[in-house]
C-alpha positions as CSV (number, residue, x, y, z in Angstrom):
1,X,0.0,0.0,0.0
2,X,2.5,2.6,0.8
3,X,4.4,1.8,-2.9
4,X,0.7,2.8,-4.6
5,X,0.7,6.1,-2.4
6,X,4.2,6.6,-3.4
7,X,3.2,6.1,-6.8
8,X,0.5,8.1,-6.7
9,X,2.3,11.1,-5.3
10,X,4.7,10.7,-8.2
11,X,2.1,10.5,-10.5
12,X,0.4,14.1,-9.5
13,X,4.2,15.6,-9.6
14,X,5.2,14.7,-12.9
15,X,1.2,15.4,-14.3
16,X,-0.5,17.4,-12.3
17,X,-3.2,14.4,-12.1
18,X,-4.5,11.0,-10.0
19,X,-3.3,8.4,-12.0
20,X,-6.4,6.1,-13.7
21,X,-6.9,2.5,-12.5
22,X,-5.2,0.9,-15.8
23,X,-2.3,3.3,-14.9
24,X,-1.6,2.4,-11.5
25,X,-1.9,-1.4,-12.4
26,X,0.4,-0.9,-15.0
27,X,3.3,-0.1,-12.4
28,X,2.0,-2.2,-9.3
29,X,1.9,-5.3,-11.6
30,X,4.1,-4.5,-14.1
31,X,7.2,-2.0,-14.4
32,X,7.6,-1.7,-10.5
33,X,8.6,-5.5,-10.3
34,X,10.9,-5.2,-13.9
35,X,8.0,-7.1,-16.3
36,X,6.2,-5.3,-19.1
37,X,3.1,-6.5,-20.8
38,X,2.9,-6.8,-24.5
39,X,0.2,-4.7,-25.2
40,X,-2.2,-2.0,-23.3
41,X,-5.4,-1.9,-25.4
42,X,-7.3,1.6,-24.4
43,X,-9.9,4.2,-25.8
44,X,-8.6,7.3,-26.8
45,X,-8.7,9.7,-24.2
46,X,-7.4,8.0,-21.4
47,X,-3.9,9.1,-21.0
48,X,-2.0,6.6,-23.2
49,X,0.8,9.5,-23.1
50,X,1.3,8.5,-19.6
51,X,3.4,5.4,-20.1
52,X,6.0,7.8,-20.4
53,X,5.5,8.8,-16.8
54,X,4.9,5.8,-15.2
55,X,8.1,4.6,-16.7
56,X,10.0,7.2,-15.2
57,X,8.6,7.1,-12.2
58,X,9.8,3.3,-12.3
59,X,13.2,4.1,-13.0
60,X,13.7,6.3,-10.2
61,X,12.4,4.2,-8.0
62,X,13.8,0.9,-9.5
63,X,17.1,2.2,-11.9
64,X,18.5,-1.2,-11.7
65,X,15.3,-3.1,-13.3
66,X,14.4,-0.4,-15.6
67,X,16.1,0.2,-19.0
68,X,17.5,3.8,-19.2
69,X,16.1,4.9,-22.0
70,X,12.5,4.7,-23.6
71,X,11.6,5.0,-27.1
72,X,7.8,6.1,-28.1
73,X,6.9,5.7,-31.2
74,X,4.0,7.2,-33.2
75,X,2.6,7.0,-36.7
76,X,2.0,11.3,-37.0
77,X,4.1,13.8,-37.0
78,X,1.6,16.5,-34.9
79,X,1.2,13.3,-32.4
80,X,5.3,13.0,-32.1
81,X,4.9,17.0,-31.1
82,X,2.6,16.4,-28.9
83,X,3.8,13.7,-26.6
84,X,7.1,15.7,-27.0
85,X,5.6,18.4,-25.5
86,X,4.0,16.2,-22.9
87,X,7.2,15.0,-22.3
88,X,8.8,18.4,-21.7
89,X,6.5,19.4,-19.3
90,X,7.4,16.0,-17.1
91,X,10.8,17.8,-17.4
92,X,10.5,21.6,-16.2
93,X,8.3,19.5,-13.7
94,X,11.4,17.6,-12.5
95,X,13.4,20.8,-12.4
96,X,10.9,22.3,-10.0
97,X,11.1,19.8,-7.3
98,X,13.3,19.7,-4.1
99,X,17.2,18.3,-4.5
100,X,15.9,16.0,-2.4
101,X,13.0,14.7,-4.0
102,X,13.7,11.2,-5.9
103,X,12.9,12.2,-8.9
104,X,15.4,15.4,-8.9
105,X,18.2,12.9,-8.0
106,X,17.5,10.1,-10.5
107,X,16.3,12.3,-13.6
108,X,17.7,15.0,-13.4
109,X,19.8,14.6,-16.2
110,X,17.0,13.5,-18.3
111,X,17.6,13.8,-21.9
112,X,14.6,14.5,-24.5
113,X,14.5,14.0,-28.0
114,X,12.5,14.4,-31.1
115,X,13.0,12.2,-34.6
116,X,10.5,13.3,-37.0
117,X,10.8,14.6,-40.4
118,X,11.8,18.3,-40.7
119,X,13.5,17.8,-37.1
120,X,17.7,18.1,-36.7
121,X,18.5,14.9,-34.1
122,X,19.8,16.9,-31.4
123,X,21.4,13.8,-30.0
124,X,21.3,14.6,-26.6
125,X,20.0,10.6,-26.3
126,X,22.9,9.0,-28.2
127,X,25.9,11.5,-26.6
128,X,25.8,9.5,-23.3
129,X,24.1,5.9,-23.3
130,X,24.3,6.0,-19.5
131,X,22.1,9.1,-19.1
132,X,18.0,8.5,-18.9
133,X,15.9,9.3,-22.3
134,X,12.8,9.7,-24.0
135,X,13.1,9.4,-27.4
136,X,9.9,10.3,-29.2
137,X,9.4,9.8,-32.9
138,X,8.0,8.1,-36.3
139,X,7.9,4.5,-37.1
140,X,10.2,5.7,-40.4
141,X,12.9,7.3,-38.1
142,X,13.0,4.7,-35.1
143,X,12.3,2.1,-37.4
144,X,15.5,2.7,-39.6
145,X,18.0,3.5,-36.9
146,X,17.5,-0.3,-35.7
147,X,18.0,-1.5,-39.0
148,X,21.3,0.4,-39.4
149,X,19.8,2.7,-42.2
150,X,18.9,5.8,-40.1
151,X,17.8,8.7,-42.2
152,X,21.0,11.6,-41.8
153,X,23.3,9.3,-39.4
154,X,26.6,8.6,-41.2
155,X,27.6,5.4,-41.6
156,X,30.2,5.2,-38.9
157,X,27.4,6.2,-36.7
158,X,25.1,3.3,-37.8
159,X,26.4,0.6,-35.1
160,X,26.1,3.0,-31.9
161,X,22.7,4.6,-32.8
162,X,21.4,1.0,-33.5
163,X,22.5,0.0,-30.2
164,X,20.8,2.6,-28.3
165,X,17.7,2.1,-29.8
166,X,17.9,-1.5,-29.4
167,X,15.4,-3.8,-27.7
168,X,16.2,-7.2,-28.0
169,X,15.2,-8.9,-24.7
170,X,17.8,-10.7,-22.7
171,X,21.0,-8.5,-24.0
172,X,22.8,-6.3,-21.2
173,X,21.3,-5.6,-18.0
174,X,18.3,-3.5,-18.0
175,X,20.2,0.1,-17.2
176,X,21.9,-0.6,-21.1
177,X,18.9,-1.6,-22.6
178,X,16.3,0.3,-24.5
179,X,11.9,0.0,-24.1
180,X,10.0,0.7,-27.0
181,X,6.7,1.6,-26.7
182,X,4.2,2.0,-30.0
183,X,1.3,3.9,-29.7
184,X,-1.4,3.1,-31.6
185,X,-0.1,0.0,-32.9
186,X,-3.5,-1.0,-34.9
187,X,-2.4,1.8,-37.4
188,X,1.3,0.7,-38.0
189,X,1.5,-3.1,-37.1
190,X,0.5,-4.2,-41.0
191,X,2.6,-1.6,-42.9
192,X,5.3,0.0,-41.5
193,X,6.4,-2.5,-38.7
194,X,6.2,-5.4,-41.1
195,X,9.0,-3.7,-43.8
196,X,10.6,-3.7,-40.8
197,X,10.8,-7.1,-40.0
198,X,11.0,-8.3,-43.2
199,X,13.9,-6.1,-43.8
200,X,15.9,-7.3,-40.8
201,X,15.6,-10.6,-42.1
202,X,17.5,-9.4,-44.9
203,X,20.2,-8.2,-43.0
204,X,23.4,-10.0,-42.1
205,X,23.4,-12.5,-39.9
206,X,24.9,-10.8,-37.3
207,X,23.2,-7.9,-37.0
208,X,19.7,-9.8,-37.7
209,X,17.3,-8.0,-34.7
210,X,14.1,-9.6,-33.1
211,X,11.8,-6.9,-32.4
212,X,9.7,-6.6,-29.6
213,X,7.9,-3.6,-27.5
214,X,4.9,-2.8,-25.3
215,X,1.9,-1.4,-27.5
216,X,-0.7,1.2,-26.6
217,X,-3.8,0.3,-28.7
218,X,-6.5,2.9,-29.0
219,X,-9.1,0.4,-29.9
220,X,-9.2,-1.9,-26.6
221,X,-10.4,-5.3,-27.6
222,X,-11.0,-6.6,-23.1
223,X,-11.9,-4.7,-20.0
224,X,-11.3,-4.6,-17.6
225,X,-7.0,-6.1,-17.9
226,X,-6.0,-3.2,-20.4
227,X,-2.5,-4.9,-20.0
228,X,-1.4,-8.2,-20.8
């Protein structure tokens, strides 16, 4: 009981909110204790955009179960901006608390960034690996970086970008590892995910990659277990 008041403390700091039912089952059962369900299927409207709070608050409280970075992807450009936005505001939030305050001492640092079309990388997630991240962007730009093709990274760059993006279970610990987390996976899982796939398995053999993440769903198919 005192972890869901914790939680739910954190959850007002970072948002400004009390977190939903679906939300606070997500981290009891889910990221608090390392795990992450394959897919969250919820209406529109019910803070979806939250994962990437609930995943913070997660890694401040559990940094060694927790990979360090997190990468949202999203099929629209004005929906990357958005949940960037969101994102920022979790930020300046962040700043504002005490230098005591767990948040303030694990994400301090955190590092935001945007890959969209039209958008300069401004790299702050790929200059230190160690340092926490939200990287926000479309299935084109996320999707080519883990296939070693990313749009405007030089090819020296290919490896360490792929790497950081990566999020092949069982490889590192979980502070080196990378969660992906694709919103509105109804709209991309046919198209753009499965060029994807089908390209890695063109790929050498050694740098072959088995894809996996947590979807958000906007068309929920079971209530009252969003996640599973």
């Amino acid at each position: 009981m005192d972890k869901l008041i914790r939680f739910r403390d954190a959850f007002n700091e970072l948002t400004g909110n009390r977190p939903f039912p679906w939300q606070e089952d997500l981290y009891m059962r889910w990221l608090s204790q390392g795990k992450f369900p394959s897919s969250c299927n919820l209406p529109t409207g019910l803070g979806k955009t939250s994962v990437v709070a609930i995943w913070l608050i997660a890694l401040a409280n559990h940094p060694e179960k927790m990979p360090r970075r997190l990468v949202y992807v999203v099929n629209r450009r004005t929906v990357v901006d958005q949940t960037t936005e969101e994102v920022l505001n979790y930020r300046r939030r962040i700043a504002e608390l005490n230098d005591k305050d767990l948040l303030q001492r694990q994400l301090g640092s955190l590092a935001i960034s945007t890959l969209r079309g039209q958008f300069a990388d401004n790299r702050e997630w790929s200059a230190n690996p160690s340092r926490p991240a939200v990287i926000v962007g479309t299935v084109d730009m996320i999707g080519s970086r883990l296939l070693f093709s990313g749009y405007g990274v030089g090819f020296k760059r290919t490896s360490a970008i792929s790497g950081c993006t990566d999020a092949t279970p069982g490889t590192g610990s979980g502070k080196n590892r990378t969660l992906t987390a694709d919103d509105t996976i109804t709209c991309t899982r046919r198209r753009n995910w499965t060029t994807c796939l089908r390209t890695s398995r063109r790929l050498p053999r050694g740098r072959r990659r088995r894809l996996r993440c947590s979807t958000t769903a906007r068309t929920p198919k079971r209530f009252p277990m969003p996640c599973s």
